[in-house]
The first five atom37 places (N, CA, C, CB, O) and aatype in JSON, in Angstrom:
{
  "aatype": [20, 20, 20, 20, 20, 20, 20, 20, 20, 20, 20, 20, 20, 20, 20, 20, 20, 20, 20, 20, 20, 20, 20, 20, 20, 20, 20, 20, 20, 20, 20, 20, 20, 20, 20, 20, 20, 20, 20, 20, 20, 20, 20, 20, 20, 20, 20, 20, 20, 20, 20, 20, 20, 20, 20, 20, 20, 20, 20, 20, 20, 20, 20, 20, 20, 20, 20, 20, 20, 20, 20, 20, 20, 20, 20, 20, 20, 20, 20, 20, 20, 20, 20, 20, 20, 20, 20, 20, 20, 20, 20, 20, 20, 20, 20, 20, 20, 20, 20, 20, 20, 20, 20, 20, 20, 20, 20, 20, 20, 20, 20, 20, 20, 20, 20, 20, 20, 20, 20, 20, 20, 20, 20, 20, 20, 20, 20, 20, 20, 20, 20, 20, 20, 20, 20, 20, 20, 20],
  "atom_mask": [
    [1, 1, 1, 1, 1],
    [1, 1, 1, 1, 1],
    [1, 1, 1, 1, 1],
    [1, 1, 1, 1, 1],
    [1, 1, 1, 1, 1],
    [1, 1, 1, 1, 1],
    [1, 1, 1, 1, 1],
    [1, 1, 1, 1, 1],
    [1, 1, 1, 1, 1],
    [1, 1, 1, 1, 1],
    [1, 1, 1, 1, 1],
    [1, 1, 1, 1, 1],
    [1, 1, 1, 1, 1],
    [1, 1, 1, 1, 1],
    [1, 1, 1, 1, 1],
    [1, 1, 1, 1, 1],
    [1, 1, 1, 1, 1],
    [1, 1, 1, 1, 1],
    [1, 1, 1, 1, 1],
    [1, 1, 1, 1, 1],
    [1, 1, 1, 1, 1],
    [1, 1, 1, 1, 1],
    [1, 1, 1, 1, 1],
    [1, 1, 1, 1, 1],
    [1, 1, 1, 1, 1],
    [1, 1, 1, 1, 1],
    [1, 1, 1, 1, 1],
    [1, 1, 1, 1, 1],
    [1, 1, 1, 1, 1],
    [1, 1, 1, 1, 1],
    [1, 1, 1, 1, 1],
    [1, 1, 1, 1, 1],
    [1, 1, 1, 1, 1],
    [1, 1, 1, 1, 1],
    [1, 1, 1, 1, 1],
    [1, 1, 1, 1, 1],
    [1, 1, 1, 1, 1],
    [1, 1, 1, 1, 1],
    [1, 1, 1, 1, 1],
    [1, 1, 1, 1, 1],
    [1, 1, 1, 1, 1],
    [1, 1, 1, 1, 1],
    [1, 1, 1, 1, 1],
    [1, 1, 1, 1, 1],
    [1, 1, 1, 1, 1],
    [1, 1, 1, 1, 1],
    [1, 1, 1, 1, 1],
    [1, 1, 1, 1, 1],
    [1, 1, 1, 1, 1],
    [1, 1, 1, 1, 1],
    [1, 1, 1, 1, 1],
    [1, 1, 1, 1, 1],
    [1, 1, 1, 1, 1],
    [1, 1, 1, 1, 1],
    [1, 1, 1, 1, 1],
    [1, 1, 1, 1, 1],
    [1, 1, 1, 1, 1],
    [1, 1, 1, 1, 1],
    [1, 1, 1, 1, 1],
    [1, 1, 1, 1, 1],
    [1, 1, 1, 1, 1],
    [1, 1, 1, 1, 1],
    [1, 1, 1, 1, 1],
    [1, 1, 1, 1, 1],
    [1, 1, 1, 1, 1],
    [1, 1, 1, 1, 1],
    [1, 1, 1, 1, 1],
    [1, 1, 1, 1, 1],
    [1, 1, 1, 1, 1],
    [1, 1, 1, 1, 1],
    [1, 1, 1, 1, 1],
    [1, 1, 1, 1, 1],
    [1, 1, 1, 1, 1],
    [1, 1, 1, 1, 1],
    [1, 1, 1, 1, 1],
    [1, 1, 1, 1, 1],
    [1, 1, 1, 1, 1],
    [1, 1, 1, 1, 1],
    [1, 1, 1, 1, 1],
    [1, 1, 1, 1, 1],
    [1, 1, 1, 1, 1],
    [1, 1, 1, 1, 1],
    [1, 1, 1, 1, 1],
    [1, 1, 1, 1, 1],
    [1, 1, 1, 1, 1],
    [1, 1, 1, 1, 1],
    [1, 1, 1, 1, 1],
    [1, 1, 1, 1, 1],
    [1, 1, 1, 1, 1],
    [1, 1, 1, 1, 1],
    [1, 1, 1, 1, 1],
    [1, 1, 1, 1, 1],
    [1, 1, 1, 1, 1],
    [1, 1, 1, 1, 1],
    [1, 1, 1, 1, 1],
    [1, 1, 1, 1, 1],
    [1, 1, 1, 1, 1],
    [1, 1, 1, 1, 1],
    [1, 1, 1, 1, 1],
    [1, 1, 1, 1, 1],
    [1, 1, 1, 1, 1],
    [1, 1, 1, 1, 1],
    [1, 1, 1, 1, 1],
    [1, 1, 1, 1, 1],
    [1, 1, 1, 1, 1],
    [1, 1, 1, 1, 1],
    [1, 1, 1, 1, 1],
    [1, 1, 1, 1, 1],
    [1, 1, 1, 1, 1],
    [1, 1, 1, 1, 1],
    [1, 1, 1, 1, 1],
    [1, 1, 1, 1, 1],
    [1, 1, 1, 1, 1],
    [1, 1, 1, 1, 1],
    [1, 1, 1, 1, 1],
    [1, 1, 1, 1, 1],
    [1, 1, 1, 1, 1],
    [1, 1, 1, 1, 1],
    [1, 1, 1, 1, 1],
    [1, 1, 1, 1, 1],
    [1, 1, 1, 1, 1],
    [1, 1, 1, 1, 1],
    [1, 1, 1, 1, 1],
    [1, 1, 1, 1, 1],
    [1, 1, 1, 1, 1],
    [1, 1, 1, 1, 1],
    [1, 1, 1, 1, 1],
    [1, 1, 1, 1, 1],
    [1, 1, 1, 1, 1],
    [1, 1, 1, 1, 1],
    [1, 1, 1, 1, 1],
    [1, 1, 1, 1, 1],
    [1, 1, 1, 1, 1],
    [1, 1, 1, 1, 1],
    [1, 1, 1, 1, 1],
    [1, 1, 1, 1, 1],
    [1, 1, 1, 1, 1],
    [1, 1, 1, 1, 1]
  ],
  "atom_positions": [
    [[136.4, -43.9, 39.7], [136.69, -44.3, 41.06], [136.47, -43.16, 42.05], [138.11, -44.81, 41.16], [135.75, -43.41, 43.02]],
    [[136.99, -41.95, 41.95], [137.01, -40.78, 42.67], [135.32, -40.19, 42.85], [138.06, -39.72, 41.82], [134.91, -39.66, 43.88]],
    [[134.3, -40.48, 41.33], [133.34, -40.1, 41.31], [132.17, -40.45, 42.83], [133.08, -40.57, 40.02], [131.34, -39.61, 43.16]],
    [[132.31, -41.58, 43.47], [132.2, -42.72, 44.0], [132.41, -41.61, 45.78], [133.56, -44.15, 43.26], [131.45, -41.06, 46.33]],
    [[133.39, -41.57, 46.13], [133.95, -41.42, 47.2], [135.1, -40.96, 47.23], [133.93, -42.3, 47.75], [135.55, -41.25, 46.12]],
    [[136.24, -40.18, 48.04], [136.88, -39.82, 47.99], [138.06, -41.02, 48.23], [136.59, -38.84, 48.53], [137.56, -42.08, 48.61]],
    [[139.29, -41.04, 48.09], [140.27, -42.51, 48.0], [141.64, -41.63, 48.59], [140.54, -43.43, 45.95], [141.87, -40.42, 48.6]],
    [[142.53, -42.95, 49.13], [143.85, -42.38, 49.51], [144.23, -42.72, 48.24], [144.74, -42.92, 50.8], [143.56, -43.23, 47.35]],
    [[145.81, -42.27, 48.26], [146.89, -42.54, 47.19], [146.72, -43.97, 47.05], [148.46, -42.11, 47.58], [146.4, -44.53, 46.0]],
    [[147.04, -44.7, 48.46], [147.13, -46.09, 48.13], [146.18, -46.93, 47.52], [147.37, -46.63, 49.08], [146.48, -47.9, 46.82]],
    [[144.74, -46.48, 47.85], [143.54, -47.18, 47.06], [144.17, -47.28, 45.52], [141.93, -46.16, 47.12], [144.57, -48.23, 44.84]],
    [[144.04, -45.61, 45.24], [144.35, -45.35, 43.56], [145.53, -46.47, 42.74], [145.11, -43.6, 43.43], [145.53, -47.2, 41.74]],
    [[146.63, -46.03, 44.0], [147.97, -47.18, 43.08], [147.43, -48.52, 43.06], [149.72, -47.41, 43.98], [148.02, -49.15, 42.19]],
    [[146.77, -49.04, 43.51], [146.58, -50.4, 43.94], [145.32, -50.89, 42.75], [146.1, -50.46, 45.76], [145.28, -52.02, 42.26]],
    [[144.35, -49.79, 42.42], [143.93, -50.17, 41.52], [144.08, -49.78, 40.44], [143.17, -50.26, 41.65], [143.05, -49.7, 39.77]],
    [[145.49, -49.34, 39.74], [145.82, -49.17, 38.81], [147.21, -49.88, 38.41], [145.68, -48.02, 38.77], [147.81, -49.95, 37.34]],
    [[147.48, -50.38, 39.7], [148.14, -51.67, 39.54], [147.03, -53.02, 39.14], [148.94, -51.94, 41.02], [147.34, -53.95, 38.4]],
    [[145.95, -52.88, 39.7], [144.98, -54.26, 38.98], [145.04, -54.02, 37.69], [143.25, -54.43, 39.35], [145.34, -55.02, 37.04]],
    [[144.88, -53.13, 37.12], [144.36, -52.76, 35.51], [146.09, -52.75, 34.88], [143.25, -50.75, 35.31], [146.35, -52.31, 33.76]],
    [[147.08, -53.29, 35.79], [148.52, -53.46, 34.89], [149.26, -52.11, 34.44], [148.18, -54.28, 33.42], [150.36, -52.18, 33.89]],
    [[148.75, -51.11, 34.64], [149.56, -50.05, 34.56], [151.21, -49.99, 34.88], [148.93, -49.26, 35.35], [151.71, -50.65, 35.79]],
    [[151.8, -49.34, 34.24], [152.86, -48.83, 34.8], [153.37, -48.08, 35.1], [153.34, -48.94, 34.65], [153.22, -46.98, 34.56]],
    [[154.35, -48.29, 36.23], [155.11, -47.21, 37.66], [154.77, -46.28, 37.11], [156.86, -47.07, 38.15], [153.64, -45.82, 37.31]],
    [[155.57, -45.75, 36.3], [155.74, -44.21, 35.31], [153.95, -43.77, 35.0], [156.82, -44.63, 33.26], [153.37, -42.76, 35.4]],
    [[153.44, -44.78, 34.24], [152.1, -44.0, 34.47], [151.02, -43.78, 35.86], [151.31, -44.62, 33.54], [150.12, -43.02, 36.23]],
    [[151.76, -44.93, 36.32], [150.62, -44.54, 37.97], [151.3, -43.29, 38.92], [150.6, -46.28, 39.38], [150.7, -42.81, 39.88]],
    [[152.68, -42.85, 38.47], [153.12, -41.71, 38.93], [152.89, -40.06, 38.83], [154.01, -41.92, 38.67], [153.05, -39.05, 39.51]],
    [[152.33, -40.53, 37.32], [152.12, -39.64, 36.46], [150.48, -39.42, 36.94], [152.53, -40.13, 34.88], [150.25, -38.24, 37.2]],
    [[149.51, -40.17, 37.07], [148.24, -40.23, 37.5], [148.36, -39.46, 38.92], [147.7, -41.76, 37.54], [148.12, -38.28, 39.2]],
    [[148.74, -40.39, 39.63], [149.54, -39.49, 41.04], [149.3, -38.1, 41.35], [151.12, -39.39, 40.9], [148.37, -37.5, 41.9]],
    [[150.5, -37.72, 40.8], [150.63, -36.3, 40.76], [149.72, -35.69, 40.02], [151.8, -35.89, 40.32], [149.29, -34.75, 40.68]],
    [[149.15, -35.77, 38.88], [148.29, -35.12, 38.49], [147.14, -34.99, 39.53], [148.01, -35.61, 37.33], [146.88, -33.82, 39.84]],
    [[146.57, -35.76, 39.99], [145.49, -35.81, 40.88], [145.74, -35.23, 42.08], [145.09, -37.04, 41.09], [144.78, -34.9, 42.78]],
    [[147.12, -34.99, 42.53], [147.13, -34.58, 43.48], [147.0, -32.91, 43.19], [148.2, -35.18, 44.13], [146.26, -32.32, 43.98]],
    [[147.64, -32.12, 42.17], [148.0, -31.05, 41.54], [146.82, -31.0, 41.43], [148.9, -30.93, 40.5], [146.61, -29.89, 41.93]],
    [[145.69, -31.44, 41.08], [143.8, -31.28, 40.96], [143.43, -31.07, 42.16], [142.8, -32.66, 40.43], [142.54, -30.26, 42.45]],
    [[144.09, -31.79, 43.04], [143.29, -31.21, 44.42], [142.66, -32.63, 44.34], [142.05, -29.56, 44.38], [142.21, -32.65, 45.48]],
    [[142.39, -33.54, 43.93], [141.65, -34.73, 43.9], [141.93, -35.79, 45.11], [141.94, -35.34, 42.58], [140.98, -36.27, 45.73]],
    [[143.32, -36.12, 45.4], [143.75, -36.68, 46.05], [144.68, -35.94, 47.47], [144.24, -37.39, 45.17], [145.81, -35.46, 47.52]],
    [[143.99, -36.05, 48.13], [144.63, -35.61, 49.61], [144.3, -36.93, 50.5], [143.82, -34.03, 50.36], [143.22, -37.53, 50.56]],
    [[145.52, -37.24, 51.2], [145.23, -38.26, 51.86], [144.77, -37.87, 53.88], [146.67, -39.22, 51.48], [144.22, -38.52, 54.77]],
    [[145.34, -36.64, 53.79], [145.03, -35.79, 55.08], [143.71, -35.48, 55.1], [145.79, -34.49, 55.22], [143.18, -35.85, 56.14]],
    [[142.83, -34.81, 54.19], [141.61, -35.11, 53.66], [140.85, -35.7, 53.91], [141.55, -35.36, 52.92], [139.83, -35.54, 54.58]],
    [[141.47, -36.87, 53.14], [140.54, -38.29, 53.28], [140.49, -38.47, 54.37], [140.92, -39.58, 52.72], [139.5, -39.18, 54.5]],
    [[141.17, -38.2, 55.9], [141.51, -38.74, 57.1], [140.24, -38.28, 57.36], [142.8, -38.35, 57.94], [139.2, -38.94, 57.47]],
    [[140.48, -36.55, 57.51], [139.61, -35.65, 58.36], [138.08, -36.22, 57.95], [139.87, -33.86, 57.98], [137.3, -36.68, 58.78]],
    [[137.85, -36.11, 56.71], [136.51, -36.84, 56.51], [135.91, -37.71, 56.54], [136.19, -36.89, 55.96], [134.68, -37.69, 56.6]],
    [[136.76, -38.93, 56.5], [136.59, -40.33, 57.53], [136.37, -40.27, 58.84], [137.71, -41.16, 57.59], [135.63, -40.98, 59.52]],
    [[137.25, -39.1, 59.27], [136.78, -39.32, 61.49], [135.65, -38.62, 61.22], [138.0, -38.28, 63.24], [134.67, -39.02, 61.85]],
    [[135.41, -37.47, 60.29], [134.13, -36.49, 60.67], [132.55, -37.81, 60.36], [134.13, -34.64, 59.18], [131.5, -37.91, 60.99]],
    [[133.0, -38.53, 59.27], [132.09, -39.26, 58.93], [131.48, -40.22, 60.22], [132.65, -39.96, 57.78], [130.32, -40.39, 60.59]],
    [[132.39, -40.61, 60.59], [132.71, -41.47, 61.43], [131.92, -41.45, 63.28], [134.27, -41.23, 61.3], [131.34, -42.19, 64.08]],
    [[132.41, -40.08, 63.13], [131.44, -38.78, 64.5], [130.47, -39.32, 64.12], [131.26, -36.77, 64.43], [130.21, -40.38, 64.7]],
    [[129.62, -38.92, 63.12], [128.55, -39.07, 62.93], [127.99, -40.09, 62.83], [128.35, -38.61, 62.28], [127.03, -40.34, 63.55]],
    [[128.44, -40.96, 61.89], [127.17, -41.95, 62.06], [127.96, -43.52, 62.7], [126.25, -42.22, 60.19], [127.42, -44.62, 62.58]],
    [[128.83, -43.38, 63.13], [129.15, -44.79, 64.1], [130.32, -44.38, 65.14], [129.78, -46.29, 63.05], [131.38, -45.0, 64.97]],
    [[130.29, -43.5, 66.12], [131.18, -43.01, 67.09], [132.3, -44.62, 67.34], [130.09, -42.36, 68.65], [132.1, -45.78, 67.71]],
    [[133.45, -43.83, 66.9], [134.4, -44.87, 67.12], [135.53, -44.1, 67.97], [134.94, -45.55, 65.67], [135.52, -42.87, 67.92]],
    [[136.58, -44.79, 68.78], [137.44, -44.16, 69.28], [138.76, -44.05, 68.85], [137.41, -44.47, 70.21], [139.14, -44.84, 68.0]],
    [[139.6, -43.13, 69.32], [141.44, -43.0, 68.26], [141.86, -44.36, 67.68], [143.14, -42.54, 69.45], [142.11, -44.37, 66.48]],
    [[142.0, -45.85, 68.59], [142.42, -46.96, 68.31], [142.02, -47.54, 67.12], [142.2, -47.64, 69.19], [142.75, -47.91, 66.21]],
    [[141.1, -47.58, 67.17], [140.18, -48.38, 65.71], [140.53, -47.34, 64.88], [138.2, -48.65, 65.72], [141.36, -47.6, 64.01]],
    [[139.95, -45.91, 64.98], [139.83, -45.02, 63.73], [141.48, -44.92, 63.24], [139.06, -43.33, 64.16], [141.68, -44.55, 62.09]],
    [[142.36, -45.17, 63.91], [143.92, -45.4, 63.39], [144.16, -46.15, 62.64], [144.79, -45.74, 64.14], [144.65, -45.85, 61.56]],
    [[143.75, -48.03, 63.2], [143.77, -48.61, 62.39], [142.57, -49.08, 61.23], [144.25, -49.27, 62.96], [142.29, -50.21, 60.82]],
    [[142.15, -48.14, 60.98], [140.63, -48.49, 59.8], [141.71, -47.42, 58.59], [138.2, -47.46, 60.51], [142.04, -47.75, 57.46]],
    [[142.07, -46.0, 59.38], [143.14, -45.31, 57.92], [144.09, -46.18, 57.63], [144.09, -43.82, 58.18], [144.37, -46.51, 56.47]],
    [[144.8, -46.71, 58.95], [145.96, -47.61, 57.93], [145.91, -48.75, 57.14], [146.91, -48.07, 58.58], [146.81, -49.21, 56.43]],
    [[144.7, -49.19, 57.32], [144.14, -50.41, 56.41], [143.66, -49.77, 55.12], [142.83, -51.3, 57.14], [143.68, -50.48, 54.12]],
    [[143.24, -48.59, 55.02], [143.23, -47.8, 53.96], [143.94, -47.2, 53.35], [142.75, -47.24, 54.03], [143.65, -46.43, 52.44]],
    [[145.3, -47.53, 53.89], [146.47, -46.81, 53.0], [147.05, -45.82, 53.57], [146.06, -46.24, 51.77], [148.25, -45.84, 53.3]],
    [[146.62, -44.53, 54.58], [147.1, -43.59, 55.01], [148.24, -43.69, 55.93], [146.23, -43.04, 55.4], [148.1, -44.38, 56.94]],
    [[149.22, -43.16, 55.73], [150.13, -43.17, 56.55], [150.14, -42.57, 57.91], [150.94, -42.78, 55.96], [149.55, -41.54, 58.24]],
    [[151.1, -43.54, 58.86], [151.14, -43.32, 60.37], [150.83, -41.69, 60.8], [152.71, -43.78, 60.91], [150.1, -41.19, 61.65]],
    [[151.77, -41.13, 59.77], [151.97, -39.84, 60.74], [150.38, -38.85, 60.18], [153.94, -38.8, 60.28], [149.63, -38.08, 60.78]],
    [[150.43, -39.28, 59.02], [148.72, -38.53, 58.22], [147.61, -38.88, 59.37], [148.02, -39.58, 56.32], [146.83, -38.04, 59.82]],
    [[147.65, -40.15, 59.75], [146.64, -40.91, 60.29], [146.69, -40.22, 61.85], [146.94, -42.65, 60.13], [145.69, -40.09, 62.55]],
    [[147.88, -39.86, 62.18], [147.65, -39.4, 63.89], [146.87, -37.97, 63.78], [149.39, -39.12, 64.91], [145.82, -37.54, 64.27]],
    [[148.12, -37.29, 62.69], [147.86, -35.57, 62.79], [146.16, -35.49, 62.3], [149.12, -34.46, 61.42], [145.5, -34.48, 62.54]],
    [[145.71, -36.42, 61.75], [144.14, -36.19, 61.28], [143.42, -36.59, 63.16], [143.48, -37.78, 59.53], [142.96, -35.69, 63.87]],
    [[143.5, -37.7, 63.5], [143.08, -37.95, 64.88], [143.23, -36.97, 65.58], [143.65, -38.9, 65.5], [142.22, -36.39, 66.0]],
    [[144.83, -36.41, 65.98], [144.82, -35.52, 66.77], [143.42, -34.36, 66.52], [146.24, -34.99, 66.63], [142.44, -34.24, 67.25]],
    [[143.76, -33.54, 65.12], [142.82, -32.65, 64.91], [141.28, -32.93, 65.07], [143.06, -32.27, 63.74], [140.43, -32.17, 65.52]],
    [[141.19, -33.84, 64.74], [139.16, -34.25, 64.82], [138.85, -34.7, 66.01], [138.46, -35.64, 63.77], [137.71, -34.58, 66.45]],
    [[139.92, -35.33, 66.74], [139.25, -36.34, 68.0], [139.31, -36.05, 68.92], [139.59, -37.48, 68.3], [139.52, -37.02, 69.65]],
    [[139.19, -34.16, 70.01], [139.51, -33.75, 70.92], [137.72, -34.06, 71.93], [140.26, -32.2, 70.52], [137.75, -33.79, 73.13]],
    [[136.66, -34.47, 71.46], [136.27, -35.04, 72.15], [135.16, -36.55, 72.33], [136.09, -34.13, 72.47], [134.01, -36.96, 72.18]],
    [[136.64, -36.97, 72.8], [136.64, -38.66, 72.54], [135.52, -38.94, 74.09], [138.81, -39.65, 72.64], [134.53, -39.61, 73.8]],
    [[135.57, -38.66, 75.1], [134.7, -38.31, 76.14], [133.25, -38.46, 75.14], [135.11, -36.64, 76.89], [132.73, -39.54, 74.85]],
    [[132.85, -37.36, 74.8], [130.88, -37.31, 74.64], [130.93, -38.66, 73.15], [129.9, -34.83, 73.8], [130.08, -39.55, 73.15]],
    [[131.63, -38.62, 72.41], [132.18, -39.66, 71.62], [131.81, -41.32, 72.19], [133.81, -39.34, 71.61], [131.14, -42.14, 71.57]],
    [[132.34, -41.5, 73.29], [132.22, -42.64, 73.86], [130.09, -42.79, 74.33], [133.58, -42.53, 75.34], [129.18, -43.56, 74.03]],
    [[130.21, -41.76, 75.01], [128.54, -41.87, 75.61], [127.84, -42.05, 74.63], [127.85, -40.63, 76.36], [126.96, -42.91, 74.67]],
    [[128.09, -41.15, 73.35], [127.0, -41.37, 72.47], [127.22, -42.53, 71.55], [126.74, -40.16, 71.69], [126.37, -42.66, 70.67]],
    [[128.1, -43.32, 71.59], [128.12, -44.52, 71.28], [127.35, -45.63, 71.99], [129.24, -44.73, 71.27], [126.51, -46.32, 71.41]],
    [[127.62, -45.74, 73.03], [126.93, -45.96, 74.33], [125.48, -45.86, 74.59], [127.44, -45.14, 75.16], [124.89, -46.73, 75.23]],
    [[124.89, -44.81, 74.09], [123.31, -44.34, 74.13], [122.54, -45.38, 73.05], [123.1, -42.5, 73.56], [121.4, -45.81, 73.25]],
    [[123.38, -45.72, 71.88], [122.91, -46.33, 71.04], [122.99, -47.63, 71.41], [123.36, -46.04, 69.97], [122.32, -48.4, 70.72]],
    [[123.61, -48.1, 72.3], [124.02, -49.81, 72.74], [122.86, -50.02, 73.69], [125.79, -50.15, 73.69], [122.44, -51.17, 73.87]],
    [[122.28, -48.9, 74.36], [121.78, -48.79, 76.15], [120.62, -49.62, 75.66], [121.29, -46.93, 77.12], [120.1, -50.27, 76.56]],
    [[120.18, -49.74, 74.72], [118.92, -50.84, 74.42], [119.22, -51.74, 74.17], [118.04, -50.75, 73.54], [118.28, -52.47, 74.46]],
    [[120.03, -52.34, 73.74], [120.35, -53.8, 73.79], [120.79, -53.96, 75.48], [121.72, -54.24, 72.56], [120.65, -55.14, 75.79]],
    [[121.1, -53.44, 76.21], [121.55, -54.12, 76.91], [120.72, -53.28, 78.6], [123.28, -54.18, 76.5], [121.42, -53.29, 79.62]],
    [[119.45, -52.73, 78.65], [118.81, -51.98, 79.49], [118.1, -53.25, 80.62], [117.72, -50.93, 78.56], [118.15, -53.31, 81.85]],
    [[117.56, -54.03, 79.76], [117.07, -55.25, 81.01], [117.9, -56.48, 81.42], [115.74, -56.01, 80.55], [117.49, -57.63, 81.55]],
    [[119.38, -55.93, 81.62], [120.29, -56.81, 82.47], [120.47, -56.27, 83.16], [121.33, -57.33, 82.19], [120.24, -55.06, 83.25]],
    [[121.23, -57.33, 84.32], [121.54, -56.72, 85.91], [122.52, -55.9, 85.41], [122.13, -57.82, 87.28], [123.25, -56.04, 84.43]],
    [[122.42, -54.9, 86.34], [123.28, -53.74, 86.71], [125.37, -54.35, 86.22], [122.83, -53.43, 88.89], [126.1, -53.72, 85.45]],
    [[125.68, -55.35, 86.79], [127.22, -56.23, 86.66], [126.89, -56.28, 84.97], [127.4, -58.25, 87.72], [127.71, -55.86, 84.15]],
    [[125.93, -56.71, 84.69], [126.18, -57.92, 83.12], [126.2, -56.22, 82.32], [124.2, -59.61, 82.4], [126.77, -55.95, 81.26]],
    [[125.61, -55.51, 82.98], [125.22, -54.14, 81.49], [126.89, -53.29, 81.86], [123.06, -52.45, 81.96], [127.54, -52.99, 80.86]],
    [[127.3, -53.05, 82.81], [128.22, -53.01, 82.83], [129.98, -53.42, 82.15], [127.8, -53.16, 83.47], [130.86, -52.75, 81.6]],
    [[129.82, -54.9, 82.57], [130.75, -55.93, 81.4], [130.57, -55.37, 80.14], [130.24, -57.62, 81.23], [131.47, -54.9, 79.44]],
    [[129.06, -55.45, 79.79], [128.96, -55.66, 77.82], [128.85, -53.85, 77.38], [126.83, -56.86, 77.05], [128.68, -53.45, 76.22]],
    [[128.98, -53.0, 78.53], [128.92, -51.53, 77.76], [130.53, -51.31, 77.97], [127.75, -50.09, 78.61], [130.82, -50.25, 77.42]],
    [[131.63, -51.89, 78.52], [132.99, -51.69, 79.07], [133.45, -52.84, 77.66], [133.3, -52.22, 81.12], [134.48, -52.48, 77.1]],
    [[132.99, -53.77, 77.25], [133.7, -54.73, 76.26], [133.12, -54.12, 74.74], [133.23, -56.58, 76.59], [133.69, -54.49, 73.72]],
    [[132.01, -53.22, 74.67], [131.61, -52.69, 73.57], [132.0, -51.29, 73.44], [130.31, -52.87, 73.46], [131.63, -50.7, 72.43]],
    [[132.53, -50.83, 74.09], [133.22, -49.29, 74.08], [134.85, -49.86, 73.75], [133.04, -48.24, 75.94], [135.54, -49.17, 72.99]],
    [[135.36, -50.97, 74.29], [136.67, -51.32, 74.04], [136.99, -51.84, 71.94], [136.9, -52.8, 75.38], [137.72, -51.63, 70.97]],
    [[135.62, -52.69, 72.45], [135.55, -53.26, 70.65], [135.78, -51.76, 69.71], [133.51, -54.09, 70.13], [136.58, -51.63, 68.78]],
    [[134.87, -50.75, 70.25], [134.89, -49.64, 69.14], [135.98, -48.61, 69.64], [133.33, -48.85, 68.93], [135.99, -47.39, 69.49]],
    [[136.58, -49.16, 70.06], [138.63, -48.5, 70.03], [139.06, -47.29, 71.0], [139.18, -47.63, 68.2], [140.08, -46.62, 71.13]],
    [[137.61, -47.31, 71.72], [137.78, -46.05, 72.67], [138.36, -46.77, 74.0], [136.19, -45.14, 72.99], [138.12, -47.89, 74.45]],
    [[139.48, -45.37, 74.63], [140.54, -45.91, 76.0], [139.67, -46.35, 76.7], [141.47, -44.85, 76.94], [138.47, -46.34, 76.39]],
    [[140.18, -46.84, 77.87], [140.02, -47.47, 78.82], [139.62, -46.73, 80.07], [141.01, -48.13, 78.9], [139.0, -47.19, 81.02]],
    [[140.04, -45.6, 79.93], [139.91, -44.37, 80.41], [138.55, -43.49, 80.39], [140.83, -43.77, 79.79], [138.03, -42.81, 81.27]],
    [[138.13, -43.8, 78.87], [137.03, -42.92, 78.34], [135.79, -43.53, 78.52], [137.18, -42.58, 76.93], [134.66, -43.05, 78.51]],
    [[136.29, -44.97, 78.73], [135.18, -46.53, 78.52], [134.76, -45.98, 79.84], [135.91, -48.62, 78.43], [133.83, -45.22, 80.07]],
    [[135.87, -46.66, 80.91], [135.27, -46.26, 82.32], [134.59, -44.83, 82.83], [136.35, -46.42, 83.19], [133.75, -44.85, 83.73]],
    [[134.97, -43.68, 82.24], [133.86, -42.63, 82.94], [132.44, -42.92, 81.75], [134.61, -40.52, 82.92], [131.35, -42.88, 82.32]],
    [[132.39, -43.12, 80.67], [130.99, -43.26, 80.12], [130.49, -44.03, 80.51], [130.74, -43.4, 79.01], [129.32, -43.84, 80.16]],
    [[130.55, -45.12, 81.19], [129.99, -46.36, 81.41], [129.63, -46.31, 82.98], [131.0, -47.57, 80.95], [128.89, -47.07, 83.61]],
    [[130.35, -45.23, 83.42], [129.91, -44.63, 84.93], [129.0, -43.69, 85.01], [130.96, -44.01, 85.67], [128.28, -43.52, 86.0]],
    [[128.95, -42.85, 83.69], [127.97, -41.56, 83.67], [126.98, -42.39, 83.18], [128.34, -40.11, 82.71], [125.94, -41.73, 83.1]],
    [[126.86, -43.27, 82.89], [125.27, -44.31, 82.07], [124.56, -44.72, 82.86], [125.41, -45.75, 81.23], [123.34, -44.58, 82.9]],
    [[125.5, -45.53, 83.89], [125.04, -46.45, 85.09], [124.31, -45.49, 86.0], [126.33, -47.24, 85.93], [123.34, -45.91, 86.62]],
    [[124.71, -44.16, 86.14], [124.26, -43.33, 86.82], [122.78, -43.08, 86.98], [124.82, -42.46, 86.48], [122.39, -42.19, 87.73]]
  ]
}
């Protein structure tokens, strides 16, 4: 499983709860892996947002809830955001740069709407939506 991609705790318990294991041994797996260095779930965060930079710019909202659907906990999941996501700004544009062709031969209003409802879909503020979508139009 680990060979594959890196996993939170919760992936691991969950599929070693499919295969019927028990508590005591999925505890025991646990810790060992963690004592390997194998399992870090802070880790897994940082390299999910870094991944994330790169090849599909998403903003704090979504990238919060994509770790917690993955298992990582609230406070893992912020302190990783906080650290990786100080700029959610060029984040948003270059998300944005990649949309600007789908949406370059509409009126000025309609490219507007669908670059302000597609910066919102990919979890970036409202805040960050409106100046990228002002520096585009520009």
């Amino acid at each position: 499983m680990l060979s594959r991609r890196a996993r939170t705790e919760y992936e691991i318990r969950e599929k070693l709860l499919s295969k019927n294991c028990t508590a005591e041994n999925i505890e025991a797996v646990a810790k060992k892996l963690y004592e390997l260095k194998f399992l870090d779930d802070l880790e897994f965060a940082r390299n999910y947002i870094r991944a994330s930079k790169i090849i599909k710019p998403k903003g704090k909202y979504r990238l919060f809830q994509e770790l917690l659907r993955k298992g990582v906990k609230k406070e893992v999941a912020n302190q990783a955001i906080e650290e990786g996501l100080n700029d959610e700004e060029n984040l948003a544009e270059m998300a944005l740069k990649s949309y600007s062709n789908k949406i370059k031969n509409l009126p000025r209003e309609k490219q507007y709407n669908r670059a302000i409802g597609y910066l919102l879909r990919r979890g970036f503020s409202l805040d960050e939506t409106k100046k990228a979508v002002r520096k585009y139009l520009e």
